[in-house]
Phi, psi and omega in degrees: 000159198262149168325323185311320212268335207238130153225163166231082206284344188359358159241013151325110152326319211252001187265157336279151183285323178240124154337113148226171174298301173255080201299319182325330179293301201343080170288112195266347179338293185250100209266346188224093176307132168304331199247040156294320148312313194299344168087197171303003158248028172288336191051042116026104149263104190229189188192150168256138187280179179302329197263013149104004178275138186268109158299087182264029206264013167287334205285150164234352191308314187291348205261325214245103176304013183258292197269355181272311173264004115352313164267359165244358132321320182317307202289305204296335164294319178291334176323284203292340131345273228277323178285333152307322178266324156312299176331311194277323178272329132321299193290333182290330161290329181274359158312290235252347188251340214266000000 
């Protein structure tokens, strides 16, 4: 695996944050996952509390060095879809006002 993908903090206060089988896997990279926004399309394992805060302390998905960040590059492409195409539809409506 290339350097980029991976760190492995082990002197981290907080490691591990999440229960795994194999820490030596332990990808600390996304030590606070970027698709925390995305809601119910992080593809996730997550739960919502009664107050309505997205719960992620199930997840492992950003953590597990054969795939995680292989998925969060994915999402992150839709990401910059979706602020591109908000962009664009906006600027094409105050076009459409003039």
């Amino acid at each position: 695996m290339n350097n980029y993908k991976f760190i492995h903090h082990k002197e981290c206060e907080f490691f591990p944050c999440h229960e795994m089988k194999n820490l030596e896997d332990f990808n600390c990279m996304f030590c606070y996952c970027p698709l925390y926004m995305m809601g119910e399309e992080c593809g996730g394992n997550f739960k919502y509390t009664p107050h309505g805060i997205k719960d992620c302390s199930n997840c492992n998905l950003p953590h597990i060095k054969e795939v995680g960040y292989a998925h969060i590059q994915k999402k992150m492409l839709d990401v910059i879809e979706r602020v591109q195409k908000e962009y664009l539809d906006k600027k094409k409506e105050e076009e459409s006002k003039k």
